[in-house]
C-alpha positions in Angstrom: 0.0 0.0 0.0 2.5 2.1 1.2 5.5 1.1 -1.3 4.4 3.3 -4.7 5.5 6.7 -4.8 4.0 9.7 -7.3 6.2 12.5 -8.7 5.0 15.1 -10.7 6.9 16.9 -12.4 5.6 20.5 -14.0 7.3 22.2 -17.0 5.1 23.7 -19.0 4.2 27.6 -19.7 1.3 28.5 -21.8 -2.0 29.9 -21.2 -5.1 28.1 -21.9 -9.1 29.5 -21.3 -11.5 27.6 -22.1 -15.0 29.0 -23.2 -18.6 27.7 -21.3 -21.7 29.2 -22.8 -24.9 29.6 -21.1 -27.0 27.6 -22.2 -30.8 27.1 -20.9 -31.2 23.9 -22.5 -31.7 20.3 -20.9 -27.6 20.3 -22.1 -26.6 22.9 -19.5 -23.4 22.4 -18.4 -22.2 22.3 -14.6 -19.0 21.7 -13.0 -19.3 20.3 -8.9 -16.5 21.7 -6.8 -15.5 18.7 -6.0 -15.5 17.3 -9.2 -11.2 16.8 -10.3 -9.9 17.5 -13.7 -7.8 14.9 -14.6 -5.4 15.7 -18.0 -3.2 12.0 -18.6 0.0 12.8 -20.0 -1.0 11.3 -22.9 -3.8 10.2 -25.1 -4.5 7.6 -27.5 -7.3 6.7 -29.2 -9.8 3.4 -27.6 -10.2 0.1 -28.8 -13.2 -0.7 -31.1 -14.9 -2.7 -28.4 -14.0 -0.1 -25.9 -15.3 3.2 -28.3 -18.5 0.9 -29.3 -19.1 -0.1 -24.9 -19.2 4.0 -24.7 -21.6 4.4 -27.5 -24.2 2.5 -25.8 -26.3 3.0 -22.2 -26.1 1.1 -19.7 -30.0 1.1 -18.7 -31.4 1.5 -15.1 -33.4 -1.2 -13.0 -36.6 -0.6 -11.8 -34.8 0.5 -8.5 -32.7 3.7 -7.9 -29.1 3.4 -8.2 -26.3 5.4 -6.4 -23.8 6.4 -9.2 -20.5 7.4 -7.4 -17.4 8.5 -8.5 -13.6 6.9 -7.4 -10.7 9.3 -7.1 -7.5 8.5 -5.8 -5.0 5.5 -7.8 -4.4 2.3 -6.6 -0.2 2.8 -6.8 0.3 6.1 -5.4 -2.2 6.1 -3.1 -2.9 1.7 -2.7 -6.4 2.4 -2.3 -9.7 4.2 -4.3 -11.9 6.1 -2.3 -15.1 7.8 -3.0 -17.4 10.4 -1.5 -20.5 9.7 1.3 -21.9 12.6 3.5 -23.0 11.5 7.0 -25.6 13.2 9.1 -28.1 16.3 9.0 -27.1 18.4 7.5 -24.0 16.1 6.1 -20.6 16.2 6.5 -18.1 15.1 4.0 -15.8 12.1 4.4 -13.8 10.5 1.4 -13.7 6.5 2.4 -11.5 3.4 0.4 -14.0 1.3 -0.8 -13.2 -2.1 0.4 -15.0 -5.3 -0.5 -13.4 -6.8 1.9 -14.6 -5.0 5.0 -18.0 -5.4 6.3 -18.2 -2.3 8.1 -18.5 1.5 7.3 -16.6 3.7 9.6 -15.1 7.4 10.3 -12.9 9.1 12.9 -15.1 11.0 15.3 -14.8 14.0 17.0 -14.8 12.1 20.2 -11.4 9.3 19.2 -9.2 9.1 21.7 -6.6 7.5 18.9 -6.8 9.2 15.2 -4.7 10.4 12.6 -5.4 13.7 10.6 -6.7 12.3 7.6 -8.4 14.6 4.7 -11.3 15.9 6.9 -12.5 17.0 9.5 -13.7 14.6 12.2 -17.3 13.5 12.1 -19.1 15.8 14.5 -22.3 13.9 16.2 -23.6 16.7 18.2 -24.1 18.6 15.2 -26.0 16.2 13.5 -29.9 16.6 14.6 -30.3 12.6 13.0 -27.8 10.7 15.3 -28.2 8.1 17.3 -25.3 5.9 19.2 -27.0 2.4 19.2 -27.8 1.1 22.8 -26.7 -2.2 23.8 -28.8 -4.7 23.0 -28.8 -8.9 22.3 -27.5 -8.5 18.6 -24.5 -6.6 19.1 -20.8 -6.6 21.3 -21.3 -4.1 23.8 -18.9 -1.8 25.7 -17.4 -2.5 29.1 -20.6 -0.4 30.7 -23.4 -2.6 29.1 -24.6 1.0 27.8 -23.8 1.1 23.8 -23.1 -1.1 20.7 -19.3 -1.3 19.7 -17.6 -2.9 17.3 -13.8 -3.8 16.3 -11.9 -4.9 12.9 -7.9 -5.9 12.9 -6.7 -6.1 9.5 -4.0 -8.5 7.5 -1.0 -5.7 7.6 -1.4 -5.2 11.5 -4.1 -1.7 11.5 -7.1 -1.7 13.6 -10.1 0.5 13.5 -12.8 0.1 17.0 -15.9 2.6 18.0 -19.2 2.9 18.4 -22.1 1.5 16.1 -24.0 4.2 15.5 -27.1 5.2 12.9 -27.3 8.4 11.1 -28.7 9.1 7.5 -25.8 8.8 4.8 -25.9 10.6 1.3 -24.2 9.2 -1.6 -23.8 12.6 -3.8 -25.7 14.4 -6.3 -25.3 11.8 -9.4 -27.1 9.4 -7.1 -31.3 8.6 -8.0 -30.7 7.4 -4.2 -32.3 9.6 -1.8 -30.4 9.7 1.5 -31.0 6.6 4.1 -30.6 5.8 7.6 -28.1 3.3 8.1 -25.3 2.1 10.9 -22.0 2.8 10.5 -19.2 2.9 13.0 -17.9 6.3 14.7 -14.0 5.8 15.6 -12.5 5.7 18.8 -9.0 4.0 18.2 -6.9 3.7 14.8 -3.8 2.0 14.3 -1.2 1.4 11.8 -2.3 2.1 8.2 -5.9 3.7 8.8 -4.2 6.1 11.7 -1.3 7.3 8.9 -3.3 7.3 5.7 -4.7 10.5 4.1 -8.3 8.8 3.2 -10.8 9.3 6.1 -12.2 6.1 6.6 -13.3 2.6 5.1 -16.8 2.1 2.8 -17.3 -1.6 3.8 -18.7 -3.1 0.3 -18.7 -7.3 1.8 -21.0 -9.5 2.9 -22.6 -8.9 6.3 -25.2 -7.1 8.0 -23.5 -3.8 8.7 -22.4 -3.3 5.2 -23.9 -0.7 3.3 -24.8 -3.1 0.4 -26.4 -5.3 2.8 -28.3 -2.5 4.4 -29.5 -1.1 1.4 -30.6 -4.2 0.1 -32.6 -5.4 3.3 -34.2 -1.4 3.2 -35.2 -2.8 -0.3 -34.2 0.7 -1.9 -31.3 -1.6 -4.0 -31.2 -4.4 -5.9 -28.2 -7.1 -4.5 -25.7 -5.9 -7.0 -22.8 -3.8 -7.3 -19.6 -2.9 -9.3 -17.1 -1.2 -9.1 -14.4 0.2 -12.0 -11.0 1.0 -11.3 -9.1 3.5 -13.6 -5.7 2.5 -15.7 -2.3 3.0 -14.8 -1.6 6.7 -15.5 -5.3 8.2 -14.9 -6.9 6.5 -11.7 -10.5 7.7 -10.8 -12.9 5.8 -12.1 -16.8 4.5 -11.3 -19.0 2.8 -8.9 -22.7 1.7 -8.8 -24.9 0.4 -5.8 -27.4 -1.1 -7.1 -28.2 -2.8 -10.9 -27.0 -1.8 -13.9 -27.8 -3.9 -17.7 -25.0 -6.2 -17.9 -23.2 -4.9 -21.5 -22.5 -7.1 -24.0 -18.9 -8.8 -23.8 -18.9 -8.8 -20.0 -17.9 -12.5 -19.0 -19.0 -13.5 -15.5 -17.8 -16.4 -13.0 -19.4 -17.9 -10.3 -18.9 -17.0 -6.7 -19.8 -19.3 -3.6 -21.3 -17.1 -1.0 -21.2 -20.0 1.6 -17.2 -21.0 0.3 -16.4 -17.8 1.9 -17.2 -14.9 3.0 -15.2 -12.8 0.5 -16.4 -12.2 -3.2 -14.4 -15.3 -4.4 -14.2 -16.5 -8.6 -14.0 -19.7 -9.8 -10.6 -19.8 -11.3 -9.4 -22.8 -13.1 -6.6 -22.2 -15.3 -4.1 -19.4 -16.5 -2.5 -18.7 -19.8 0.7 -16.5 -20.6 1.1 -15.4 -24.5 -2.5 -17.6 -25.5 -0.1 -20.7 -24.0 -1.8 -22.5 -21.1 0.2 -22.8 -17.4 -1.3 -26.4 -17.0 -1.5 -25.6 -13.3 -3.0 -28.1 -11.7 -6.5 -26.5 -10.7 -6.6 -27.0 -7.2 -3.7 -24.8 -6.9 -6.5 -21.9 -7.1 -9.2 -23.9 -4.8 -7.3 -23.1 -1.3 -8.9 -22.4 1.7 -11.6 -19.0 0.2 -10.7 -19.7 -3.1 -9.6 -17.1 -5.4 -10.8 -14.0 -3.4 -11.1 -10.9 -5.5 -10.3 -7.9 -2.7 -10.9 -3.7 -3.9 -8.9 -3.3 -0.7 -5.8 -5.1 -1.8 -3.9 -3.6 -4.2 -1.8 -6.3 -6.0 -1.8 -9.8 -6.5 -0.6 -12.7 -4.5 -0.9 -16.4 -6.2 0.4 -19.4 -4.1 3.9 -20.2 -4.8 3.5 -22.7 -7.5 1.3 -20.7 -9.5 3.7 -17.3 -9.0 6.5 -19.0 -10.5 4.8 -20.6 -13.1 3.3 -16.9 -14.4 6.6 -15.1 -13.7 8.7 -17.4 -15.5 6.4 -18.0 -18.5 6.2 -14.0 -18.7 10.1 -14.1 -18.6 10.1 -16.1 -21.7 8.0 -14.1 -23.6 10.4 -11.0 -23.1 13.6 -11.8 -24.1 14.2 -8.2 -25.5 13.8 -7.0 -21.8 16.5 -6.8 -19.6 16.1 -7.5 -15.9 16.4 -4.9 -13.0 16.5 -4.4 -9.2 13.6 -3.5 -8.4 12.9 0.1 -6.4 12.9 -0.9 -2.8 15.8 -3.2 -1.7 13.2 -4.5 0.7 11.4 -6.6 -1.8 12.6 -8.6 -4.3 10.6 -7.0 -7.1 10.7 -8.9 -10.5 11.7 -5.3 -12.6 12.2 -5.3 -16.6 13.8 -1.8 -18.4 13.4 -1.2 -22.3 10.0 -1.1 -22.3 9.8 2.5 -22.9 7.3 5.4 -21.3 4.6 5.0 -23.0 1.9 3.0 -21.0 0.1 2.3 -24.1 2.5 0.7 -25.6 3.8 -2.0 -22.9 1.5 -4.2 -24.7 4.1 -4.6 -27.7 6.9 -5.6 -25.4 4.7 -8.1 -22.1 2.2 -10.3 -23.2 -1.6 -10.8 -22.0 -2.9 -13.6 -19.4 -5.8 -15.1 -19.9 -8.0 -16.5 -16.5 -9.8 -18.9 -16.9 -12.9 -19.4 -15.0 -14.7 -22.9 -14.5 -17.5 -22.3 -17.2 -15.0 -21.9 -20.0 -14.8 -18.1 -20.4 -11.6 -15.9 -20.1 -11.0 -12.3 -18.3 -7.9 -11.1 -20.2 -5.2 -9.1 -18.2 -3.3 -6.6 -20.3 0.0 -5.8 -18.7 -1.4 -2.5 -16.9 -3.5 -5.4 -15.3 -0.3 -6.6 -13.9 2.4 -4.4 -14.0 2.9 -1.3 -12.2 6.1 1.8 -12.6 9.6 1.6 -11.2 9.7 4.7 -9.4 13.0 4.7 -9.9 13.9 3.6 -13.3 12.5 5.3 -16.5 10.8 2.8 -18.9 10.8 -0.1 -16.5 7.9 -1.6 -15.1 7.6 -4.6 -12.4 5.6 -7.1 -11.5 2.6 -6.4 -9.5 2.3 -10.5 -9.0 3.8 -12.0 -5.7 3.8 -15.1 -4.0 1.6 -16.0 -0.8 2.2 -16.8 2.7 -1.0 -19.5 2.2 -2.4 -21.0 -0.4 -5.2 -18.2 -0.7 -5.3 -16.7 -4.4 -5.6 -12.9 -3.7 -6.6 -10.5 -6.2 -6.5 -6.9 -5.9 -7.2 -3.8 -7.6 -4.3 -3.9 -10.0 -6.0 -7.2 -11.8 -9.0 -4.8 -12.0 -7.6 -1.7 -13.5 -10.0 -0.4 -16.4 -12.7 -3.6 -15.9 -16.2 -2.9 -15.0 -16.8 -5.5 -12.3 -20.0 -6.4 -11.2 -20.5 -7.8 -7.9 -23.8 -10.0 -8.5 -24.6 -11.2 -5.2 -28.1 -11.8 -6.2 -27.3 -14.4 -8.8 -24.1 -15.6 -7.0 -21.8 -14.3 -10.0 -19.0 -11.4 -10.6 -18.9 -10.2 -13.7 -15.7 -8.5 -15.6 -15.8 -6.0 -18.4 -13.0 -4.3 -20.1 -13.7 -1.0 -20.8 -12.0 2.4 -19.9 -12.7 3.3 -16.7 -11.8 7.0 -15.5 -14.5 7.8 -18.8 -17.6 4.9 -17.3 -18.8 8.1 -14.9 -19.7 10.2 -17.9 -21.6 7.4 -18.9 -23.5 6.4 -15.7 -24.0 9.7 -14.8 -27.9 10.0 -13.8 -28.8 13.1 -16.1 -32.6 13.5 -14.4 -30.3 14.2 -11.1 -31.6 17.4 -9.2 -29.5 20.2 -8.9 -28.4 21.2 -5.0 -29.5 24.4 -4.1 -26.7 24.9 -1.1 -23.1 24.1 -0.5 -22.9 20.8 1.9 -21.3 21.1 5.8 -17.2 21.1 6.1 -17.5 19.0 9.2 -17.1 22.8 10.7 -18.6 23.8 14.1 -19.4 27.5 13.2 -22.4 29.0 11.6 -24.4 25.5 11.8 -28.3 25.6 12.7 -29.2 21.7 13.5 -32.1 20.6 11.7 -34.9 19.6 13.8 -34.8 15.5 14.2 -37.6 13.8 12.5 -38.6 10.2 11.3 -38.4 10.6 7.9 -35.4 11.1 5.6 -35.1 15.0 5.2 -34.6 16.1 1.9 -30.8 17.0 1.4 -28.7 20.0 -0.3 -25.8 17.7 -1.3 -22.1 19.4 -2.8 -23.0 23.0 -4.3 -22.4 23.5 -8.1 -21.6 26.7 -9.9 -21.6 27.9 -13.6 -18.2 28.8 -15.5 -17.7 31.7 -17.8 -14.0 31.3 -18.5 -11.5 28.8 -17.1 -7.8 29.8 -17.6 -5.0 27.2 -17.0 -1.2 29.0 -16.6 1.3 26.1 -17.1 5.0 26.4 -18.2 6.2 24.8 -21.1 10.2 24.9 -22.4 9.7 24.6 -26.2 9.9 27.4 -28.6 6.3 28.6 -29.6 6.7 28.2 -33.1 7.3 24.4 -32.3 4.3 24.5 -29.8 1.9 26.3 -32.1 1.2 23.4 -34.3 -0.1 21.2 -31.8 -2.1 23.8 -30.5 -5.6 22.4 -32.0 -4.6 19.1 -31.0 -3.9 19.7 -27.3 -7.3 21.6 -27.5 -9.1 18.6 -29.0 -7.5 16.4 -26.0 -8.5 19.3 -23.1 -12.1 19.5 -24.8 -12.5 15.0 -24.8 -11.1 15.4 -21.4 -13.6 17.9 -20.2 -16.8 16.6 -22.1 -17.2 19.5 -23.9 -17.8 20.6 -28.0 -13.9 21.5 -29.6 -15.2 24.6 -30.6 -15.7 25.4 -26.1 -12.0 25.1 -26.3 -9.6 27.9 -27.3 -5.9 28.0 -27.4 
């Protein structure tokens, strides 16, 4: 989690402003404060399947969904996080979503034991819809017998331990969800990684009864799906949806054993490396969960047969490559150099893997799907693969990057779709959406009027949105401006895609 480093690195000087007209047509266009711009350093035109997936909509169920949107990458940061806003009226808390965690939870502003983390602490006594849950038979209580507490202890030694409390949680303007009552935990004590990290909390996505899925589902307000879409190696970002969505054509699914284990587990049977199969014995995948597909893990950890088997068969198919220590002399990183900087084109030089589920179809992996920088090397890459402790099959975001993956817990199936990502929330992006009318709490104890308490969900002013006249970007570039000024409609043709506007909005 902790082991990729980002640098960026500015040297560009130009000016650009870029033109939004006021329009007063269903087409009006809005930027949210919160929403980030995100300019890739470079661009390349999609794949057929991937430009014919964005052509077409992905159609609602009869129930609402919750569109959200994922910031943050999963090698800078080793986690994705989204936004949720927590009491009345709501304060703002950016949680990792984690299928692997069962429970939702945030620093308070009573924790004895938090980091400083993106923002400010929960405040309960300035929510008018809070309630700390009272001890009762279905719950741990604390040492007084008075209140509901709860306690997780994760793999890499961090903790996370509170109250269970109940307070209505907004998921953001995109969402058709209206806000809902549901538990969550309010921090006391954080150690290790959720004490230092910069995210606020964790968005439990598993199975069990305090996670948000689970909650939603049994309010009957969500079908018992979700999915989830990572963003590609140099863009991060990207989509999720609680609640159903029409799977798209092309997306191959695999079945997952709820009572196997409690994790979202696939049915993995077989790998190939170059279209050439491992001929791994398939019970090398079957150990004690499965293969257990985890949002909250960020590479991917095979048992030692199978790790060997993949890295050497990639090995072979590479011989232009040469071989390099890796960036930490901590781990012993499988690193290749040659491959040049250009993400999209690592595919001429590593070759695909193909997983093979039980029912015969394939998830491919193109090396982003495996690979991740050398911080320290340009034009290397290294393997995001590692070997297990256990004979658990771990699979974590990196395997994920740029797949639409759909968590069918209804139908006991995940399914994977490649597609691009940090572009899917244009797509799912509910358009009928109402427009806030007021900029949302900062967590902040000034100027705050509580809301009178009442038994039914409020209606709530979610993130305020403004109009733009003019945007103007300074950034410094060290080229002559005669070799610049030829690119010039190009660059505006990328800033305009980027910002889902008309070229013609975007001037130079």
């Amino acid at each position: 989690m902790d082991r990729a480093s980002l640098l960026l690195l500015l040297l560009f000087i130009t000016t650009v402003s870029i033109f939004f007209f006021d329009l007063t047509t269903a087409d009006e266009l809005e930027l949210t404060a919160e929403s980030p711009m995100i300019f890739p350093l470079s661009y390349s035109s999609l794949p057929p399947r991937v430009e014919d997936f964005r052509r077409r909509r992905l159609h609602q169920s009869q129930l609402p969904n919750a569109h959200m949107k994922l910031y943050d990458d999963l090698l800078s940061n080793g986690y994705y996080t989204t936004r949720l806003w927590i009491g009345t009226p709501p304060q703002e808390f950016a949680l990792i979503v984690d299928t692997g965690s069962t429970v939702t939870y945030v620093p308070c502003s009573t924790c004895k034991q938090c980091g400083k983390h993106q923002d400010p602490k929960f405040q309960p006594e300035l929510s008018s819809s809070y309630k700390a849950l009272k001890c009762n038979p279905d719950c741990n209580c604390d040492d007084e017998g008075k209140l509901c507490v709860y306690e997780r202890r994760y793999a890499e030694m961090s903790s996370s331990s509170g109250v269970l409390s109940e307070d209505l949680i907004s998921f953001g303007n995109e969402s058709q969800l209206t806000p809902q009552r549901a538990v969550f935990g309010c921090e006391d004590v954080e150690t290790g990684d959720l004490f230092s990290q910069r995210a606020d909390g964790i968005m439990g996505l598993g199975r069990g009864k305090l996670s948000v899925v689970d909650q939603l589902v049994d309010k009957g307000v969500i079908e018992d799906v979700f999915s989830l879409c990572y963003g590609g190696m140099e863009v991060g970002g990207g989509a999720m949806v609680l609640g159903k969505i029409s799977p798209p054509a092309g997306m191959v699914f695999s079945h997952s054993d709820p009572f196997r284990s409690p994790y979202y587990n696939i049915d993995l049977k077989q790998m190939h490396v170059a279209g050439k199969s491992l001929k791994l014995n398939p019970k090398v995948f079957n150990g004690k969960h499965g293969t257990v597909l985890d949002s909250g893990t960020t590479y991917a950890y095979f048992p030692k047969e199978a790790f060997i088997a993949i890295k050497n068969a990639i090995i072979k198919e590479i011989p232009s490559l040469k071989r390099i220590h890796g960036p930490d002399p901590n781990y012993d990183d499988v690193c290749f150099s040659g491959a040049g900087r250009d993400v999209a084109e690592i595919h001429n030089f590593f070759p695909e893997i193909d997983m093979e589920f039980g029912n015969g179809q394939k998830l491919i992996l193109s090396p982003e799907n495996y690979l991740f920088r050398h911080t320290k090397v340009r034009g290397a890459y290294c393997l995001g693969i590692f070997p297990d402790r256990d004979s658990t099959t771990l699979l974590g975001g990196i395997v994920v990057r740029n797949t639409l993956v759909t968590y069918d817990r209804e139908n006991d199936k995940l399914g994977f779709l490649k597609t691009n990502c940090s572009d899917l929330w244009r797509r799912l992006a509910a358009p009928e959406s109402p427009a806030p009318t007021s900029p949302i709490s900062q967590n902040k104890t000034s100027n705050i009027s509580p809301s009178p308490a009442t038994s039914e969900s409020p209606t709530t002013d979610l993130p305020g949105v403004f109009r733009v006249g003019v945007i103007t970007f300074e950034v410094s570039i060290s080229v002559n401006n005669s070799s610049l000024k030829p690119k010039f409609s190009e660059i505006a043709d990328f800033i305009a895609h980027e910002l889902d506007i008309q070229s013609s909005q975007a001037s130079l």
